[in-house]
C-alpha positions in Angstrom: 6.2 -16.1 121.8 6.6 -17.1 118.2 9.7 -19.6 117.6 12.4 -18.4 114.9 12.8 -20.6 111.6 16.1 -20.0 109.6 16.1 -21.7 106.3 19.3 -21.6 103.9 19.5 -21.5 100.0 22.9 -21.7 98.7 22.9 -20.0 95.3 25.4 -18.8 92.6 25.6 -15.4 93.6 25.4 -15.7 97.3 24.3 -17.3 100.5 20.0 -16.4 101.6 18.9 -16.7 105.1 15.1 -16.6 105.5 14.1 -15.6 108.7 10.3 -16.8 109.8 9.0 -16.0 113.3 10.5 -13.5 115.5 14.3 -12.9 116.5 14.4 -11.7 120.9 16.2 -12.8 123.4 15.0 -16.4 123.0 16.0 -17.0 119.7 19.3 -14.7 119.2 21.8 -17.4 119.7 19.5 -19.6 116.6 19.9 -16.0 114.8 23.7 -15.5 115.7 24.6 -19.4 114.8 22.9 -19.7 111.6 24.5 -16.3 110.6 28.1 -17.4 111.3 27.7 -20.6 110.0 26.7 -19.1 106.4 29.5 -17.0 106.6 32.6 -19.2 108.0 30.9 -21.8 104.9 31.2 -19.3 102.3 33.3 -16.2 103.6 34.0 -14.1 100.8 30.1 -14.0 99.5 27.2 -11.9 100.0 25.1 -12.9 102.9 21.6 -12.1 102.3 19.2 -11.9 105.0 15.3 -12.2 103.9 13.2 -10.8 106.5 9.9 -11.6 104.1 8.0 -13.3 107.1 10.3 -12.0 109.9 7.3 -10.7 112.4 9.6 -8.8 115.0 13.2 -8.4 115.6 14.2 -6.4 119.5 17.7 -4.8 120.7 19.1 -8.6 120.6 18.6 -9.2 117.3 19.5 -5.8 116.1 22.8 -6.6 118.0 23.3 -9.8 116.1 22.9 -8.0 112.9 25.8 -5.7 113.6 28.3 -8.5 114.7 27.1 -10.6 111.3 27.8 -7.1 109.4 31.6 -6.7 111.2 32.0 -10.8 110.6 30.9 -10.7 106.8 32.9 -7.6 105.9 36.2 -9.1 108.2 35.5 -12.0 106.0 36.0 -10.3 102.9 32.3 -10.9 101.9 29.5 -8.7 102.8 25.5 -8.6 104.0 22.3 -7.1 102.6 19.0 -7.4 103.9 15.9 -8.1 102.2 11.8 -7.7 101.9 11.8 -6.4 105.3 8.1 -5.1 106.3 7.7 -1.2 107.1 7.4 -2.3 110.8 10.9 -3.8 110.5 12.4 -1.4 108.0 11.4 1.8 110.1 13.3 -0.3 113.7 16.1 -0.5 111.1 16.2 3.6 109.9 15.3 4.4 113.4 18.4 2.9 114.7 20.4 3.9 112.1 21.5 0.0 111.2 20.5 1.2 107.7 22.8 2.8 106.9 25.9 0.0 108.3 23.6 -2.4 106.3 22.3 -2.3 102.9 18.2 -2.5 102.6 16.9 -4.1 99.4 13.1 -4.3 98.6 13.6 -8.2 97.4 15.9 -10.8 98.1 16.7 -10.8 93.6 17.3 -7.0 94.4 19.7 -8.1 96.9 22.2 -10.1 94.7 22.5 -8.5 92.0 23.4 -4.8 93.7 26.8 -4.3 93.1 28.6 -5.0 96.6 29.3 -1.6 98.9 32.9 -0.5 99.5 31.9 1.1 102.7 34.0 1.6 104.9 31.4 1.4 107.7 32.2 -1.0 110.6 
């Protein structure tokens, strides 16, 4: 079982979470605290999540994603994810979580795209 590192950048144009390891059951409540931390600190930004050397994320984590999509957007900000690897990109289009969550090919990609007015919850 590979252990889950979260390391935060605070930029300009938004809040990066790089995720390193693997998000399961053992590490969802790491995944779920770092996520609402970012977000209660900086509530109205865009929440980036960069899944560059993320190795595997199950249902828990694909839960977690949803509740950090609902607590962004209640926020008033919003969340992207980033660099995720075709393994991780196809869970993500399988389950649909694409398209409640924008997919950007690099974390760059991910700040500058002009924010969604989805209206996805």
């Amino acid at each position: 079982m590979a252990a889950l590192k979260i390391t935060r950048r605070d930029r300009d144009d938004g809040v990066v979470l790089a995720l390193s390891g693997e998000v399961d059951m053992a590490t969802e409540v790491q995944f779920h605290q770092a996520v609402r931390a970012a977000v209660d600190a900086r509530p109205q930004e865009r929440l980036v999540l960069d899944f560059t050397r993320l190795a595997f994320i199950d249902s828990s984590g694909l839960r977690v994603l949803i509740q950090a999509h609902k607590a962004a957007k209640g926020a008033g900000g919003s969340l992207a994810i980033a660099a995720a690897s075709e393994r991780i990109a196809r869970i993500l289009h399988v389950t649909a979580i694409d398209t409640r969550i924008a997919v950007f090919p690099t974390v760059e990609a991910a700040l500058s795209a002009p924010r969604q007015s989805s209206s996805a919850s």
